[in-house]
DRENNU-378829 format. One record per atom (N, C-alpha, C): z negated, x negated, y. Coordinates in steps of 0.02 Angstrom, whole numbers, padded with zeros to 5 digits, always signed. Example, Ala and Ser with C-alpha at 12.3 -4.5 7.8 and 13.67 -1.06 7.14 Angstrom:
BEGIN
-00390-00660-00284;-00390-00615-00225;-00390-00660-00165;-00354-00642-00112;-00357-00684-00053;-00394-00645+00002;
***
This chain:
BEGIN
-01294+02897-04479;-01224+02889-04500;-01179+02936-04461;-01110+02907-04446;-01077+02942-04406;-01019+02970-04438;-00970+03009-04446;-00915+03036-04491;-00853+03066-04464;-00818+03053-04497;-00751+03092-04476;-00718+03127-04534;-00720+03195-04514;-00676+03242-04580;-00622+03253-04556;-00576+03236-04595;-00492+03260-04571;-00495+03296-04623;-00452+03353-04637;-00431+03417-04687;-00366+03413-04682;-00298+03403-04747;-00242+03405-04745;-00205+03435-04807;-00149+03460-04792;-00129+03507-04841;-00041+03442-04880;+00012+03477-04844;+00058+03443-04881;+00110+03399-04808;+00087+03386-04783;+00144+03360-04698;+00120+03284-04723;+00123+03247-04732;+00108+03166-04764;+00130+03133-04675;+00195+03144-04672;+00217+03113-04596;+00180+03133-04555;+00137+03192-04539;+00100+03196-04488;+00041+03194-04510;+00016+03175-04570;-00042+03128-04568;-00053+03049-04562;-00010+03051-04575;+00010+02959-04563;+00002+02938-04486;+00029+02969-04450;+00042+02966-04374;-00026+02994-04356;-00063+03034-04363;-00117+03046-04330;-00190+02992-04368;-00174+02966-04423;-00209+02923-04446;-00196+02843-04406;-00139+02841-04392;-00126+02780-04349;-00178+02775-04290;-00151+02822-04258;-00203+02852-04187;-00267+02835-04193;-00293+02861-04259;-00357+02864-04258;-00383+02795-04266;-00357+02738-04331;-00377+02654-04327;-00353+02643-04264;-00347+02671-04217;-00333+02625-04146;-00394+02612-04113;-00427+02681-04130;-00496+02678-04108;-00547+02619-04139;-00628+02605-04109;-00660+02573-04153;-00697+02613-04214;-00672+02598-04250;-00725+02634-04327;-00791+02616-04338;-00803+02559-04333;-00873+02526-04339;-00920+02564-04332;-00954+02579-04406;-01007+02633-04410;-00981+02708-04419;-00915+02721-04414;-00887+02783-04437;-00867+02771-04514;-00876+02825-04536;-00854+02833-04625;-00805+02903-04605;-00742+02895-04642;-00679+02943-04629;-00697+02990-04687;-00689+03030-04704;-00676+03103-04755;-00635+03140-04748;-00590+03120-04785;-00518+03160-04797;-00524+03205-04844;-00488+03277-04847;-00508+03311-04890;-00425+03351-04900;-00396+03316-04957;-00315+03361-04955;-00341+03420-04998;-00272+03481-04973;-00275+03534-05036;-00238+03490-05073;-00239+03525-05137;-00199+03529-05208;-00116+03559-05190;-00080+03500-05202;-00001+03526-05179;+00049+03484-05222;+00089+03492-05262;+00147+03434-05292;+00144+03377-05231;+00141+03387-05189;+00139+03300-05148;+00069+03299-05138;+00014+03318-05170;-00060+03279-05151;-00078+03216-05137;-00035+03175-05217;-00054+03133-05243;-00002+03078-05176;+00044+03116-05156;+00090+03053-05110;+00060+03061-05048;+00030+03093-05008;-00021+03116-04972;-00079+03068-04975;-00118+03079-05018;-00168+03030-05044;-00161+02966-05041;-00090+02938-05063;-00069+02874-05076;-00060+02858-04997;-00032+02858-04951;-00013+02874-04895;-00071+02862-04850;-00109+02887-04850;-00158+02892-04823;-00222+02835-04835;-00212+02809-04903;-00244+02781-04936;-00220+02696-04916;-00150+02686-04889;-00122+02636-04868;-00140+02617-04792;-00158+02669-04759;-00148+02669-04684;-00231+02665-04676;-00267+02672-04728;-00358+02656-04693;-00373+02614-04743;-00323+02576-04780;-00354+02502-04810;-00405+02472-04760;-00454+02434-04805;-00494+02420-04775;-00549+02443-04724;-00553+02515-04711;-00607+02572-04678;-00640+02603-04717;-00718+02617-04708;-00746+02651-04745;-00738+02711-04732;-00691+02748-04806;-00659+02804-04818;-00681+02839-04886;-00667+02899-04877;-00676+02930-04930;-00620+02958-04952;-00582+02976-04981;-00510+03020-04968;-00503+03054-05062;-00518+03128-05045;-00526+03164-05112;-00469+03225-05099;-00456+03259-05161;-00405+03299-05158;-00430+03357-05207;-00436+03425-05152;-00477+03466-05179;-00458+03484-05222;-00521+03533-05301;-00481+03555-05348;-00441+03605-05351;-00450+03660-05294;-00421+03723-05271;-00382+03717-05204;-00344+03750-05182;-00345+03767-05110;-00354+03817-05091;-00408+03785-05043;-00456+03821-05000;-00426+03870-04933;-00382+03823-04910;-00356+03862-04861;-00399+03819-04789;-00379+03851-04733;-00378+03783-04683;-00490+03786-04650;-00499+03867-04661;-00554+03867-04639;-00618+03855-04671;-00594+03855-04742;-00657+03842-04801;-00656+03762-04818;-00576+03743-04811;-00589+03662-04809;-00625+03622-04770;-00599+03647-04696;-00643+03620-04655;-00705+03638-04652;-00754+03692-04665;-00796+03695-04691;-00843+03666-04730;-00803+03672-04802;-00849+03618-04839;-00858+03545-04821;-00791+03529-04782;-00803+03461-04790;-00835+03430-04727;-00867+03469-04678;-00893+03446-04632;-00975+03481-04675;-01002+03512-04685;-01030+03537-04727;-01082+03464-04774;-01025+03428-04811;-01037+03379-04859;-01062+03336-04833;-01010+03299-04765;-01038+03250-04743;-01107+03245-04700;-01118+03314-04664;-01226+03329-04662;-01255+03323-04720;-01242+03330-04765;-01268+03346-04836;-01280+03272-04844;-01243+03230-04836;-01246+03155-04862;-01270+03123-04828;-01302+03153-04761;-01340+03102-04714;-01299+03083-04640;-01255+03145-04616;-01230+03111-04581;-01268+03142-04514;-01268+03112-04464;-01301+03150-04413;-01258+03166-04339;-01184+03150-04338;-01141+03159-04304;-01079+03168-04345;-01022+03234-04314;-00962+03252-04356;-00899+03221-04305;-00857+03207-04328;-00803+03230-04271;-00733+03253-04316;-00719+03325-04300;-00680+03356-04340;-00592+03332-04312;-00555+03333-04358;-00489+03318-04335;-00441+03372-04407;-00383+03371-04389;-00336+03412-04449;-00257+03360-04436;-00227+03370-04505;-00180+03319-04481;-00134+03320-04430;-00123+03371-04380;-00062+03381-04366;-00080+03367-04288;-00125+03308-04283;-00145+03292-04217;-00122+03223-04180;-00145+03208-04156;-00140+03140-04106;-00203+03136-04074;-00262+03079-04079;-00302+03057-04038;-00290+02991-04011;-00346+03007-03954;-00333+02927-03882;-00380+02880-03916;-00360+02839-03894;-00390+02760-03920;-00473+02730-03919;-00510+02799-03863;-00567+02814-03857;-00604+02871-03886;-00565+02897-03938;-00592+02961-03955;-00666+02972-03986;-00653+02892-04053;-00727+02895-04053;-00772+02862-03998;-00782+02821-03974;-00791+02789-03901;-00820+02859-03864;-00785+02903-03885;-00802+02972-03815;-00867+03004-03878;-00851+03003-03941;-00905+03033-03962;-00964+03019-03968;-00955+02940-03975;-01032+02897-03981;-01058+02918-03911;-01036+02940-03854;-01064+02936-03777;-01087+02995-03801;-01057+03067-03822;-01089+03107-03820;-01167+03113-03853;-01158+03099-03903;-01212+03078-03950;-01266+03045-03912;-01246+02988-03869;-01314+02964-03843;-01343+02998-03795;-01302+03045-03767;-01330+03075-03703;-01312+03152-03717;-01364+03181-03783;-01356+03254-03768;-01402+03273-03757;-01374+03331-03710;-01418+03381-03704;-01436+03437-03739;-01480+03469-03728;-01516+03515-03765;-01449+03581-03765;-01412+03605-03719;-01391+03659-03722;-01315+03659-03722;-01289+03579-03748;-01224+03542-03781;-01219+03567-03849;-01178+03616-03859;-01158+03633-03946;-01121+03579-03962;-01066+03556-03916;-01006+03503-03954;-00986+03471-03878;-00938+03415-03922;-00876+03388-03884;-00821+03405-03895;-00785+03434-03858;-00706+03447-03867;-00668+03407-03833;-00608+03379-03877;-00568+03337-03857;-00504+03363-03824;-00505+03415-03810;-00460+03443-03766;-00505+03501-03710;-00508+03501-03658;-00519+03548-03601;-00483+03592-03606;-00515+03674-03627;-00498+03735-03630;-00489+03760-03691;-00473+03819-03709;-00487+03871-03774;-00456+03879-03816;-00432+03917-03865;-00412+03940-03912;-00320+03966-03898;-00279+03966-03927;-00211+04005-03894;-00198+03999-03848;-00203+03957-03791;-00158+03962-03730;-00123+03900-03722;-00094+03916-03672;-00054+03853-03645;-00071+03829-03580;-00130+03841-03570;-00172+03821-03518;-00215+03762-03493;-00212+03729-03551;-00249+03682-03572;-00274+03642-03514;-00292+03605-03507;-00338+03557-03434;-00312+03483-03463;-00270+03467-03431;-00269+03380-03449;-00247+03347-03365;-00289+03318-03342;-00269+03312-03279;-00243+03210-03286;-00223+03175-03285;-00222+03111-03305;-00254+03043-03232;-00251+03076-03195;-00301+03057-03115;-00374+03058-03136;-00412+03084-03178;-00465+03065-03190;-00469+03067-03263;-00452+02997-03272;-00461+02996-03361;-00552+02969-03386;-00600+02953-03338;-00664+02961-03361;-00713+03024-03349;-00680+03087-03338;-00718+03123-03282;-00732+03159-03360;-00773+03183-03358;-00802+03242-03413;-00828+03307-03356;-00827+03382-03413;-00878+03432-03388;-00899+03482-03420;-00931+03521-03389;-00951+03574-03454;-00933+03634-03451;-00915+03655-03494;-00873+03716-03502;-00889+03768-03536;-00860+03838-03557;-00884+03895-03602;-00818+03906-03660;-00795+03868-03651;-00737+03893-03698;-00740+03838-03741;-00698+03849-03821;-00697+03820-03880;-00632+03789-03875;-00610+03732-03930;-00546+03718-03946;-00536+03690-04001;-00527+03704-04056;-00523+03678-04115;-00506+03604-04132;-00452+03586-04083;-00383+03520-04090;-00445+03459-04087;-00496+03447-04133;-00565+03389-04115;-00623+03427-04074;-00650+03399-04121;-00724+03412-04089;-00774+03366-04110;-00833+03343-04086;-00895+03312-04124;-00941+03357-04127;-00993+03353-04156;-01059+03412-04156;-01101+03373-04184;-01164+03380-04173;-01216+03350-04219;-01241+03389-04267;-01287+03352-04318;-01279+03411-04371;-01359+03469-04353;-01380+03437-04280;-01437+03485-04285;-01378+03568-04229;-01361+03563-04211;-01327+03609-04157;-01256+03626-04231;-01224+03611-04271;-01213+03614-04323;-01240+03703-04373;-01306+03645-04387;-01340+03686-04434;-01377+03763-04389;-01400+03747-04316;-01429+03810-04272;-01371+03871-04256;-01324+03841-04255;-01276+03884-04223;-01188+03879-04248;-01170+03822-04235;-01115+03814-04294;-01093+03857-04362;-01112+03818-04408;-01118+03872-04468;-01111+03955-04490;-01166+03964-04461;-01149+04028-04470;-01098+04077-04426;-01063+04053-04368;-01016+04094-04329;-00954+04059-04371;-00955+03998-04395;-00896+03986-04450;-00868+04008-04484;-00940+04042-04524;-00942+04112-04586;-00901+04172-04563;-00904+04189-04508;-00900+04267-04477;-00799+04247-04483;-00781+04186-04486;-00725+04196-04474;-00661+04255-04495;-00678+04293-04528;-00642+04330-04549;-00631+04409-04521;-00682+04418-04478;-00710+04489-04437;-00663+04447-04366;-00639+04518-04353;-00576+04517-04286;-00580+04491-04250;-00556+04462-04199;-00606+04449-04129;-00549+04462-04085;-00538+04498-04016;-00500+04500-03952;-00480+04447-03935;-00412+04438-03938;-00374+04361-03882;-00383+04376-03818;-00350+04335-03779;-00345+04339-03710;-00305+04404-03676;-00270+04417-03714;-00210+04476-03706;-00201+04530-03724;-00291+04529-03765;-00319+04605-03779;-00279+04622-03853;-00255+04563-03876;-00224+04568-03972;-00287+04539-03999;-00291+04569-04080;-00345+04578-04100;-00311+04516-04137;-00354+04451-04151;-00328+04380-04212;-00400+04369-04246;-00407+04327-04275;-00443+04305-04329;-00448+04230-04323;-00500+04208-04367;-00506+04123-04377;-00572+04081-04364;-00609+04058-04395;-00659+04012-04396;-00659+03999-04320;-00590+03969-04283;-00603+03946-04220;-00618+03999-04160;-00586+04067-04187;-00592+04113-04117;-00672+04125-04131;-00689+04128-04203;-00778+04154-04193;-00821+04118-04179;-00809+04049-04193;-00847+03989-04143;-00832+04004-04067;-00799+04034-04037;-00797+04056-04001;-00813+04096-03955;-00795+04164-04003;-00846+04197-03987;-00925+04192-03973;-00955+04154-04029;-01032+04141-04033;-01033+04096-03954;-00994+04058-03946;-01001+04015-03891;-01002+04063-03834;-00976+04118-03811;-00972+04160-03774;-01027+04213-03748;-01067+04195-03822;-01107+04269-03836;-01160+04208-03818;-01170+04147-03793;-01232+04119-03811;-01233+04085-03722;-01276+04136-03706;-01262+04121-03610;-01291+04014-03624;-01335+04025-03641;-01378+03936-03640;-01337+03894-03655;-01267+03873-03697;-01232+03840-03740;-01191+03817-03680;-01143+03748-03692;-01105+03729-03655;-01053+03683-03704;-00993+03683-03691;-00957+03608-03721;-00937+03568-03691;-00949+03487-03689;-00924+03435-03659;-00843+03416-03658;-00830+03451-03605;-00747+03445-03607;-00708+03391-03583;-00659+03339-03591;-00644+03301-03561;-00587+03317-03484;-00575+03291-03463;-00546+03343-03376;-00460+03286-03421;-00458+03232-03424;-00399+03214-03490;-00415+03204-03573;-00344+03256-03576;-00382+03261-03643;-00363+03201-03697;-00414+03188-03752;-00414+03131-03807;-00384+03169-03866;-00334+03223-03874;-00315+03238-03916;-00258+03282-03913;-00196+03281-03949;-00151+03332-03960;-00106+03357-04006;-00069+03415-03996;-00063+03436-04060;+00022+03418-04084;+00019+03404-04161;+00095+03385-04163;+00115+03418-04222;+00100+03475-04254;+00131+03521-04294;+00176+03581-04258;+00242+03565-04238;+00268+03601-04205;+00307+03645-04286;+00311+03626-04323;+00330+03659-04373;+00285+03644-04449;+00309+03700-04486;+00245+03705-04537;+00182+03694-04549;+00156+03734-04479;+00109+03736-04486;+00057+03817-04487;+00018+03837-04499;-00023+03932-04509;-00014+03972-04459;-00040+03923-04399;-00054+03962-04355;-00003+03959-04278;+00012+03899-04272;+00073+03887-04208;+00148+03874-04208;+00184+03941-04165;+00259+03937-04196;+00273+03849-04113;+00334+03870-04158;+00374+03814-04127;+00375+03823-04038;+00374+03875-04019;+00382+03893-03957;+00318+03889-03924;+00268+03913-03956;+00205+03873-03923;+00191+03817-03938;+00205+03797-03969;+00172+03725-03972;+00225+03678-03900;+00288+03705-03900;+00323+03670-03856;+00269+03702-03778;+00278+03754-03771;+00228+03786-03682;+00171+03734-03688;+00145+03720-03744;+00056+03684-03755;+00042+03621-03767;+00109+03596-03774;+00089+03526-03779;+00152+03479-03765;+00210+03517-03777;+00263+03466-03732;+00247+03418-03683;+00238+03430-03655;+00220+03383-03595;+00123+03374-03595;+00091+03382-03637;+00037+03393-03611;-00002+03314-03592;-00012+03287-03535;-00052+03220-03549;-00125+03219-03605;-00103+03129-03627;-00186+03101-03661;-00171+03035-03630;-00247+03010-03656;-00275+02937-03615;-00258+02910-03676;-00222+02844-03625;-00190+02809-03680;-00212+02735-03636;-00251+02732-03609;-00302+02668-03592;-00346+02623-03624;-00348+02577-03602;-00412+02533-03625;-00463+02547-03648;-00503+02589-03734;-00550+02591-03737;-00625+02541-03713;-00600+02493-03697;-00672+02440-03668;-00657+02433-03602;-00616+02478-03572;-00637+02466-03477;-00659+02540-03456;-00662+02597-03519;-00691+02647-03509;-00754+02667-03506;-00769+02676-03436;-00859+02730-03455;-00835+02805-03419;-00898+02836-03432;-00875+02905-03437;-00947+02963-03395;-00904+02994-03345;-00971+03010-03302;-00940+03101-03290;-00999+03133-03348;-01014+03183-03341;-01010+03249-03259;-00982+03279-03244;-00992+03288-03162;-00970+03365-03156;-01041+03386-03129;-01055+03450-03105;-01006+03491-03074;-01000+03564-03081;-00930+03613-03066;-00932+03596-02994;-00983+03606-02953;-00977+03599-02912;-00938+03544-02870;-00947+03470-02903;-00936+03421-02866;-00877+03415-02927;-00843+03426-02944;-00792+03413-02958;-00719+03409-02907;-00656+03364-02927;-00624+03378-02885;-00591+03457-02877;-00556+03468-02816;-00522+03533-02807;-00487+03573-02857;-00426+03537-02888;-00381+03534-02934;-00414+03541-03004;-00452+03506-03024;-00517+03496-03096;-00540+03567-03088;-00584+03586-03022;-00611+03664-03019;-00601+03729-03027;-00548+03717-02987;-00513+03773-02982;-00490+03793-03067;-00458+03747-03100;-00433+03756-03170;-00505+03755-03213;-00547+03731-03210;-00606+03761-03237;-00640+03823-03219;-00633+03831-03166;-00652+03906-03151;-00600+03970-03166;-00551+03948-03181;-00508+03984-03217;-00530+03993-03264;-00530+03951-03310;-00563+03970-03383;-00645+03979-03388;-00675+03987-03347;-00728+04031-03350;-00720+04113-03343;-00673+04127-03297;-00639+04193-03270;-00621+04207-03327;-00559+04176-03370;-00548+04206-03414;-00599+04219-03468;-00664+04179-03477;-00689+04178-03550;-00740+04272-03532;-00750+04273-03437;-00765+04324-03432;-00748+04375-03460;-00650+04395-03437;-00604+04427-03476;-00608+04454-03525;-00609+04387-03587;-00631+04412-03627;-00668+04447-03669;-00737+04431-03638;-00809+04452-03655;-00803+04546-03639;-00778+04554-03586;-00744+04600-03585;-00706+04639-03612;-00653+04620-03631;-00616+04660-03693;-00642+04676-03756;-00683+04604-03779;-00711+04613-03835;-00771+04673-03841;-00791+04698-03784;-00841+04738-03770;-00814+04812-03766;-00760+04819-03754;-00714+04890-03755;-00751+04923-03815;
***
């Protein structure tokens, strides 16, 4: 069984719109899991949401507490291993995915490797505005050291080995890029990804996902989200004229490299600071 957890709090309009995105894709064989907090608009949230995946096999529950953004997503990717699922692909509402997103995850799935923690639907890390979306090669994939929260898939065996527990740690400091000390489920997946020389993530070189909470949202003011995604390209192509070919740092193009070897440099950086 394959799954999708979305986690949403009270933005209804930007779950609607990133739920659109997502039936663009094929579902067939995906089961959705929505998981709202508890908010005076839950229930219009719920309703909302509940209109726009008529007819998809969905789950859509509204927690009894709020959890807050890292324990929701948590449990509820959490649940759906619990129930048998053997592939995740995480999303939050305040996104936009490409028309292949699941399409990109079922590929991963069939062809992993042993030292693949995840798929990330955006190329590059945590906080920057650096991101990798090149739109000249919208089948090219590669592998990378850095994390990105904005989607991911994981299986639940790389999940349960390694996942999980750097999830937990979220609350212990971790070094940004700029030598400021932040916090968050995603920088310590991170971290662990950093700390784990064998590990790699399947990055796309264009990315299948982006972010559209330019306001009210925890963690991104208005001004980054404009540097990080204003302009940022996604594939907005033909999911059935797409295949998708994995390709070594080396033989990558110039432009693809160079910006991946950037963010290897930096994840160096970091490893670095964090080591001070």
């Amino acid at each position: 069984m394959r799954t999708i957890t979305i986690i949403a709090y009270q933005r209804p309009h930007l779950l609607v719109s990133m739920l659109r995105s997502l039936i663009a894709n094929d579902l067939t064989g995906w089961r959705i899991a929505l998981a709202i907090e508890p908010s005076p608009m839950a229930g219009e949230v719920a309703h909302m949401a509940a209109g726009v995946l008529a007819g998809r096999d969905s789950d859509i529950r509204i927690n009894d507490a709020v959890l807050g953004i890292a324990e929701n997503g948590f449990q509820s990717i959490e649940r759906v291993f619990a129930g048998g699922a053997q592939l995740n692909l995480y999303l939050e509402e305040d996104m936009l995915v490409a028309p292949d997103a699941t399409q990109l995850a079922a590929w991963y799935f069939a062809n992993h490797k042993a030292d693949w923690l995840c798929l990330n639907l955006i190329g590059g890390g945590c906080a920057s505005a650096g991101l990798m979306s090149n739109p000249d090669y919208p089948d090219m994939l590669h592998l990378g050291r850095t994390f990105n929260s904005l989607g991911f898939a994981v299986r639940r065996e790389e999940w349960d080995r390694h996942m999980r527990a750097a999830w937990r740690k979220e609350a212990e400091p971790v070094v940004k890029f700029d030598g400021a000390l932040t916090g968050g489920w995603d920088w310590a997946v991170s971290s662990m990804l950093m700390s784990s020389p064998n590990l790699r993530t399947v990055q796309p070189v264009l990315a299948r996902a982006t972010h559209t909470g330019r306001r009210g949202g925890q963690h991104c003011t208005a001004d980054f989200h404009d540097e990080a995604f204003a302009e940022l390209p996604m594939f907005a192509g033909s999911p059935s004229a797409m295949t998708y070919r994995l390709v070594p740092q080396e033989l990558l193009p110039s432009v693809v490299r160079r910006h991946a070897r950037l963010w290897l440099e930096m994840t160096w950086a970091w490893k670095a600071l964090a080591q001070r």
